[in-house]
MMTF fields as JSON, N, C-alpha, C and O atoms, coordinates in Angstrom:
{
  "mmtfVersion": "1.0.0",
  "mmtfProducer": "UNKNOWN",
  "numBonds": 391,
  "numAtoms": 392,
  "numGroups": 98,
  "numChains": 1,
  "numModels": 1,
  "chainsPerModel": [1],
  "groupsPerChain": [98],
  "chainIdList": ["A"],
  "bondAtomList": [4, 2, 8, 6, 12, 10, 16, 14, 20, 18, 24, 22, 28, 26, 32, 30, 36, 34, 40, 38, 44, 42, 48, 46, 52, 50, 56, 54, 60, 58, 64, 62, 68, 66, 72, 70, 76, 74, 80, 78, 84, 82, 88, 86, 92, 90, 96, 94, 100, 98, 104, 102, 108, 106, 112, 110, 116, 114, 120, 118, 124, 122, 128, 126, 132, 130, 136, 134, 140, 138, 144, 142, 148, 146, 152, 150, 156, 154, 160, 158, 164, 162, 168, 166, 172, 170, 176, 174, 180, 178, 184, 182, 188, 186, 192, 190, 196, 194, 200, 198, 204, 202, 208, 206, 212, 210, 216, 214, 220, 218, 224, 222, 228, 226, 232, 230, 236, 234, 240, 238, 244, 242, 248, 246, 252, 250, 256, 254, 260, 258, 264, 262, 268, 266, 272, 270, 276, 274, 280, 278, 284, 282, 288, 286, 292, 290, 296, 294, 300, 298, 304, 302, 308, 306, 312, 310, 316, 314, 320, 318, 324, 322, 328, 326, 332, 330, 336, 334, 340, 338, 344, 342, 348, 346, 352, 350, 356, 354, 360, 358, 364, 362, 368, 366, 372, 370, 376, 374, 380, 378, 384, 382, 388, 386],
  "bondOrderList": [1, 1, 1, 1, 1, 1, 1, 1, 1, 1, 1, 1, 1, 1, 1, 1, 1, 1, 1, 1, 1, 1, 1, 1, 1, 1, 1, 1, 1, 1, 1, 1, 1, 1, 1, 1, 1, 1, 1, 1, 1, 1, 1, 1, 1, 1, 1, 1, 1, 1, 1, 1, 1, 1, 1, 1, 1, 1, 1, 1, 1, 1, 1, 1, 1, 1, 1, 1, 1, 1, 1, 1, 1, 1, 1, 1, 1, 1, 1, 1, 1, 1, 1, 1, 1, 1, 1, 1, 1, 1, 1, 1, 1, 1, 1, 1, 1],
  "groupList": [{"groupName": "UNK", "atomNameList": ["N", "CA", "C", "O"], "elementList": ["N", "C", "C", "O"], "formalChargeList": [0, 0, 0, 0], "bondAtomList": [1, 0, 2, 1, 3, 2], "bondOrderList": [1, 1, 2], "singleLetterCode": "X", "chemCompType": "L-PEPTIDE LINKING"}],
  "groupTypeList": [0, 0, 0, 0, 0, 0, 0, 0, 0, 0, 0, 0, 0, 0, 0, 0, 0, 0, 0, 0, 0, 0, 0, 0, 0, 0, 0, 0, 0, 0, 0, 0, 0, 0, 0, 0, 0, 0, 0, 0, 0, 0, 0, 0, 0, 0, 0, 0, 0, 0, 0, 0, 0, 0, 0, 0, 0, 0, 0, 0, 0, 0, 0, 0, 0, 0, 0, 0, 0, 0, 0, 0, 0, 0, 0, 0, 0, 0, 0, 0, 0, 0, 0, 0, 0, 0, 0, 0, 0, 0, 0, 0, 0, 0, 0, 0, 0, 0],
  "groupIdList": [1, 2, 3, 4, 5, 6, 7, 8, 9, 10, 11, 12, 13, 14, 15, 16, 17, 18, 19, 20, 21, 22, 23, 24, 25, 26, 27, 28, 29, 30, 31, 32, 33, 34, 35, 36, 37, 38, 39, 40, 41, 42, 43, 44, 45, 46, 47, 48, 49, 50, 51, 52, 53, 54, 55, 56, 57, 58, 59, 60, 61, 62, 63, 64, 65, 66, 67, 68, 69, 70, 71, 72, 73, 74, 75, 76, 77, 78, 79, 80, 81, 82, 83, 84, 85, 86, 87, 88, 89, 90, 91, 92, 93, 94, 95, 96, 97, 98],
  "secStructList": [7, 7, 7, 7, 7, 1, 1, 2, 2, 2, 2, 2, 2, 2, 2, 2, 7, 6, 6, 4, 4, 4, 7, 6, 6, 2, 2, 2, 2, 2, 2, 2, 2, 2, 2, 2, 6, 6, 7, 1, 1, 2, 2, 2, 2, 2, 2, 7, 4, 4, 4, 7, 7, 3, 3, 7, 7, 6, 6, 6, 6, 6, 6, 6, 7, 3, 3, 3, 3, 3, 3, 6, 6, 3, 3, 3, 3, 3, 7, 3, 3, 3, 3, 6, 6, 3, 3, 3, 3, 7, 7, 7, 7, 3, 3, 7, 7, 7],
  "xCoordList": [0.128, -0.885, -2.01, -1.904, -2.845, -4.288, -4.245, -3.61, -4.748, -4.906, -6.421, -7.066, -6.716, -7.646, -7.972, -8.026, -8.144, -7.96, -9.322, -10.408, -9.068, -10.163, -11.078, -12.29, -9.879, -10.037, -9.653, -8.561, -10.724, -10.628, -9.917, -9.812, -9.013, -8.089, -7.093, -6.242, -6.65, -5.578, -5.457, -4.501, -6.599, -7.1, -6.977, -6.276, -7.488, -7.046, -5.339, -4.814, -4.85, -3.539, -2.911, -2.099, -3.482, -2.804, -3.05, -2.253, -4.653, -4.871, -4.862, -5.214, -4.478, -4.895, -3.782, -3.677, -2.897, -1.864, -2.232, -1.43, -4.082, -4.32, -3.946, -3.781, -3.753, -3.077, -2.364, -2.13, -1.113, 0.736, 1.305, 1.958, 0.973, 2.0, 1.635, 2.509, 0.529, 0.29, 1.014, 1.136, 1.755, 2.152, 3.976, 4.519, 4.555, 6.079, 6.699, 7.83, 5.985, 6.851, 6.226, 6.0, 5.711, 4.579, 5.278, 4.722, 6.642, 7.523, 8.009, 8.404, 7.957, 8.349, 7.079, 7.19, 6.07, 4.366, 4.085, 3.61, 4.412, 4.567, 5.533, 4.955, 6.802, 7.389, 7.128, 7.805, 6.223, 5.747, 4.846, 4.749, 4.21, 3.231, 3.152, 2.365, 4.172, 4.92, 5.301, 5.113, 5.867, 6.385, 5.191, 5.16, 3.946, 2.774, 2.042, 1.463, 1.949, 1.318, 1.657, 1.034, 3.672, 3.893, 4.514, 5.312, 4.172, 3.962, 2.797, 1.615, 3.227, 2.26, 1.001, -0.229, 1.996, 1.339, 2.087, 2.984, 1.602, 1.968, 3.909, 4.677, 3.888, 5.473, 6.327, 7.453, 5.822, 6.685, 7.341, 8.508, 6.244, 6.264, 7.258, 8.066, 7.065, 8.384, 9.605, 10.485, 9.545, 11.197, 11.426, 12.417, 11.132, 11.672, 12.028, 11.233, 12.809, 13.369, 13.294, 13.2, 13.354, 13.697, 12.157, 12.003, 11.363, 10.063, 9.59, 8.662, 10.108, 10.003, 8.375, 7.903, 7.763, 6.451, 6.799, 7.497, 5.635, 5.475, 3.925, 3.221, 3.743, 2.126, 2.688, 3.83, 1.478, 1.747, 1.586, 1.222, 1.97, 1.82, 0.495, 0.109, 0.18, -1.03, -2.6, -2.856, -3.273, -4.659, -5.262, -6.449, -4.321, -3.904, -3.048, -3.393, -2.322, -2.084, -3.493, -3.865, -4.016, -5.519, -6.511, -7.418, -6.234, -6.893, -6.384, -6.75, -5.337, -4.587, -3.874, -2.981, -4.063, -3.221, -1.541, -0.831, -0.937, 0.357, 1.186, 0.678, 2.209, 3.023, 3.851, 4.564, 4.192, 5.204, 5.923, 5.27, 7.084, 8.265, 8.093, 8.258, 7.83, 7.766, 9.287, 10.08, 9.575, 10.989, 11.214, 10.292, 12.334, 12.569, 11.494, 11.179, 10.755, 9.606, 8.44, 7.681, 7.703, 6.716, 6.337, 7.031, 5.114, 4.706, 3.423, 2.782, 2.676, 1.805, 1.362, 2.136, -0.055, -0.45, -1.619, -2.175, -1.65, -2.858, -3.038, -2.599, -3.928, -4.566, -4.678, -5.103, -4.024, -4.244, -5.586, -6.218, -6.619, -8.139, -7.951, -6.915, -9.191, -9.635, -11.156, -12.148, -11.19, -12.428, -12.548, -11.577, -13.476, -13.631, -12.512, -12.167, -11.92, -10.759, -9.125, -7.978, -9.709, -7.888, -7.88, -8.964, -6.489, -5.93, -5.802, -5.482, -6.14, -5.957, -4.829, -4.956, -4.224, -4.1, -5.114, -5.759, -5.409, -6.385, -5.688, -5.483, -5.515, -4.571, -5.588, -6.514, -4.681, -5.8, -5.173, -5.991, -3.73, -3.507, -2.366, -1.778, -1.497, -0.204, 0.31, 0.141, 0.994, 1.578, 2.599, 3.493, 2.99, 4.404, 4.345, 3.422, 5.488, 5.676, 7.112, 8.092, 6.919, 7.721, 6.692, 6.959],
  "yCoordList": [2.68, 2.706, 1.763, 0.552, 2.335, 1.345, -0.355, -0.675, -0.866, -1.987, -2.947, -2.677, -3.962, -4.494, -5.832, -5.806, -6.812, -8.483, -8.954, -9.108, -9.117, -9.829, -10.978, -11.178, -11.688, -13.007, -13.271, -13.029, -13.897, -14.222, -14.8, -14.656, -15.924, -16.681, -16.416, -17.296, -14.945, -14.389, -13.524, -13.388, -13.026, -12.2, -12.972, -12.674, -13.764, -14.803, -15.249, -15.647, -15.09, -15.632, -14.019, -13.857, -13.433, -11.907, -11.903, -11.903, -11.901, -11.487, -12.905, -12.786, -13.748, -15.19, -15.995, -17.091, -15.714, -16.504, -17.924, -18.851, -17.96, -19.327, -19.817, -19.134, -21.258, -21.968, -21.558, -21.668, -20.678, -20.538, -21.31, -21.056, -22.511, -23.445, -23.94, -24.659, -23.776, -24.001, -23.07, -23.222, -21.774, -20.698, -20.918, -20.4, -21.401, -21.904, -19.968, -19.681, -19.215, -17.376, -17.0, -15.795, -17.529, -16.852, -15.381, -14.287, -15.703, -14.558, -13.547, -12.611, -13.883, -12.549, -12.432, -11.875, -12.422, -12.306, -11.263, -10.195, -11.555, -10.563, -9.596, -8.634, -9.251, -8.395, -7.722, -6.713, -7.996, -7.161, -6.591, -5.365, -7.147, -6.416, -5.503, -4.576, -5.615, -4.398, -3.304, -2.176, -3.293, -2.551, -1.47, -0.312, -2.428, -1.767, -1.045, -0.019, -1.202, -0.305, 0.424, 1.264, 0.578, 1.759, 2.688, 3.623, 2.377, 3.331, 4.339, 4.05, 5.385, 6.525, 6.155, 6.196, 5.797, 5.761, 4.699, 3.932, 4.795, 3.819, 3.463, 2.533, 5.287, 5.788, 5.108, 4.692, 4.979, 4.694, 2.722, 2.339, 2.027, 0.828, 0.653, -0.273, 1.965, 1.922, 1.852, 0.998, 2.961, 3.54, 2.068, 1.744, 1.035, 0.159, -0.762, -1.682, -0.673, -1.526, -3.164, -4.044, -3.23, -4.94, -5.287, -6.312, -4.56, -5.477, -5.499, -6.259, -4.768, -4.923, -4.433, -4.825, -3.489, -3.111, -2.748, -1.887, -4.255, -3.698, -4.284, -5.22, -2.962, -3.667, -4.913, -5.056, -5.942, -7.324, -6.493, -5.348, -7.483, -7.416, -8.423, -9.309, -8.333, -8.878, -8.33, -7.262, -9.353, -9.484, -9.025, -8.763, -9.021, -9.125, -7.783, -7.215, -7.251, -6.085, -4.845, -3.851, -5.389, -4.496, -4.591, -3.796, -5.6, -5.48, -5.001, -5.324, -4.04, -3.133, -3.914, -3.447, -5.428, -5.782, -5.777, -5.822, -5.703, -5.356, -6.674, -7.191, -6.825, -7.795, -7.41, -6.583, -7.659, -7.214, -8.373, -9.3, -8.501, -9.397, -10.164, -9.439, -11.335, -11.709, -12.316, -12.034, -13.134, -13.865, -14.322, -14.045, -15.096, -15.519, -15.937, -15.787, -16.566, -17.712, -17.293, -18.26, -16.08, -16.158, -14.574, -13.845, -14.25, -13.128, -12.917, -13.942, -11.255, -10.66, -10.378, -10.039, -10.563, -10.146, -8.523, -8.589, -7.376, -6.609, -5.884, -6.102, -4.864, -3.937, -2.976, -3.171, -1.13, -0.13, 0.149, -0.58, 1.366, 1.301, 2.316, 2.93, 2.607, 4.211, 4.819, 4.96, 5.034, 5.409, 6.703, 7.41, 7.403, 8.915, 8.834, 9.905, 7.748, 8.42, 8.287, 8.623, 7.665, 8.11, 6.834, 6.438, 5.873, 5.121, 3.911, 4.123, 2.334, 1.42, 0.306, 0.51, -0.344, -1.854, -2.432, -2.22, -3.364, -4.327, -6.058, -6.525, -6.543, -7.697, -9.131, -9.7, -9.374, -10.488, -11.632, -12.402, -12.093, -13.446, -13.757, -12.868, -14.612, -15.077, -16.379, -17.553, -15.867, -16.822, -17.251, -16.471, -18.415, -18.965, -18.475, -18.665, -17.821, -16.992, -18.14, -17.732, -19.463, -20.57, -21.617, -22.604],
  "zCoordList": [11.132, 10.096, 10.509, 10.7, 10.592, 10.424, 9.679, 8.674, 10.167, 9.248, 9.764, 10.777, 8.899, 9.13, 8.191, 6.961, 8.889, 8.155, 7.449, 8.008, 6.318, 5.596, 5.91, 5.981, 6.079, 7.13, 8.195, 8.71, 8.676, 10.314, 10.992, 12.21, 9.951, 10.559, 10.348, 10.479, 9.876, 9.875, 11.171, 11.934, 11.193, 12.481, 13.549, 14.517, 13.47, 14.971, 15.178, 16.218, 14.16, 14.303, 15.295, 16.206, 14.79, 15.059, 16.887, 17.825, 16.796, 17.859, 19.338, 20.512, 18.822, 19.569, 19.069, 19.619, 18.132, 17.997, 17.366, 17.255, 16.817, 16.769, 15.632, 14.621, 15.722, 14.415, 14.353, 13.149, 15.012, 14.834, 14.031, 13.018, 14.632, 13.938, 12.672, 12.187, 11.908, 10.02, 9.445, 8.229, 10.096, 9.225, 9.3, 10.276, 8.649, 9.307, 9.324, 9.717, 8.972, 8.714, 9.786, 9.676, 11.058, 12.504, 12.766, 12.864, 12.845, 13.562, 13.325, 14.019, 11.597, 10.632, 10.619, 11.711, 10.451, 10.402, 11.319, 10.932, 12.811, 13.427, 13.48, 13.986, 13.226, 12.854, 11.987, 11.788, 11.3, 9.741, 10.419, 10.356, 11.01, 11.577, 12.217, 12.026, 13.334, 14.505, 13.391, 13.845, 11.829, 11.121, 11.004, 11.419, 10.109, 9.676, 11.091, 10.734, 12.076, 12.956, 13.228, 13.877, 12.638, 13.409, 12.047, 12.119, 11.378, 10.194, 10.184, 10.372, 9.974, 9.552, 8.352, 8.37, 7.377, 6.125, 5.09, 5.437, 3.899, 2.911, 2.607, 2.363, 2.896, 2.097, 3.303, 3.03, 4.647, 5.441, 5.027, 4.944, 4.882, 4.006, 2.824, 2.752, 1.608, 0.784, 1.384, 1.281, 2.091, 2.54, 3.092, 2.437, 3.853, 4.505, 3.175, 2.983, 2.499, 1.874, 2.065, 1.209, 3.177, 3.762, 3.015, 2.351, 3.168, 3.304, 1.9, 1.627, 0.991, -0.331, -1.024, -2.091, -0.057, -0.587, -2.238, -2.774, -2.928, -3.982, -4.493, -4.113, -5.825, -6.519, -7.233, -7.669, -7.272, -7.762, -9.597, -9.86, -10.451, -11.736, -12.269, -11.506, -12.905, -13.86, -12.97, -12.413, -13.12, -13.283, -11.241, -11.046, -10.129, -9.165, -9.051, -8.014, -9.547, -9.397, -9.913, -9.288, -11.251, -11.053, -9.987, -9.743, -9.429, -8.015, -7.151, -6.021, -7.325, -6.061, -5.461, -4.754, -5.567, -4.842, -4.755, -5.76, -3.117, -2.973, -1.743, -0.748, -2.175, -1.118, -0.413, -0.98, 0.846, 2.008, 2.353, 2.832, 2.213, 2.378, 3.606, 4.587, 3.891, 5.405, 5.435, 6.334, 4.405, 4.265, 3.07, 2.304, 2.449, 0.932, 0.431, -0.749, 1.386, 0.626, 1.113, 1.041, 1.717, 1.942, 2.359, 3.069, 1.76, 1.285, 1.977, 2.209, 2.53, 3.27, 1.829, 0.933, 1.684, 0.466, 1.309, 2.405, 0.415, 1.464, 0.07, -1.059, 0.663, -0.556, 0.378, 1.516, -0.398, -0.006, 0.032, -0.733, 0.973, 1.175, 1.539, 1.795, 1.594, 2.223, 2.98, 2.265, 3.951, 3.935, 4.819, 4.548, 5.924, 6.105, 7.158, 7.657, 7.549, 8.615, 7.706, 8.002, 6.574, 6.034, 5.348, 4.918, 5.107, 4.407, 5.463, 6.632, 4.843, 5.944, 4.773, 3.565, 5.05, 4.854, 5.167, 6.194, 4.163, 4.664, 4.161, 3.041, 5.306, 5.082, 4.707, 5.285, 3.143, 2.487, 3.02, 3.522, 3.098, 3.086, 3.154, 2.538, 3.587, 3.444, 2.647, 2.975, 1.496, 0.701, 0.555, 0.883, 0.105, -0.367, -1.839, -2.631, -2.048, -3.538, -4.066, -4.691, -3.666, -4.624, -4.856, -5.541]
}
């Protein structure tokens, strides 16, 4: 599946590995990632259970926004998108959800 980073210093982590070490989840970060590229589409994201694709609830879920499991404590935040070539992830941020 397509994807594409909001922010740059998420993008750099991706593509440059930079600042690794502020993110203590680097490795599930990338494994999530290896998941999302090689997904077709959204549904492929459900079916993987492990990763727990779900819409957030409140004020944050009306913003489309959705979370992907990196580990117990720490969460891929992205938002489904669309434009003339199809459907992207667009990856907002990584959180601690404690």
């Amino acid at each position: 599946m397509r994807f594409q980073f909001r922010d740059k210093k998420l993008e750099a982590l991706y593509t440059e590995e930079k600042n690794a070490h502020k993110y203590p989840s680097v490795d599930d970060f990338f494994e999530v990632m290896a998941v999302i590229q090689a997904a077709l589409d959204e549904r492929d994201l459900y079916a993987n259970k492990g990763l727990r694709f779900e819409k957030l609830s409140g004020q944050r879920g009306k913003q489309g926004q959705r979370s992907l499991r990196l580990n117990k404590q720490w969460r891929l935040i992205v938002t489904l998108e669309a434009d003339e070539e199809g459907s992207y992830l667009q990856i907002i941020d990584i959180e601690d959800y404690h």
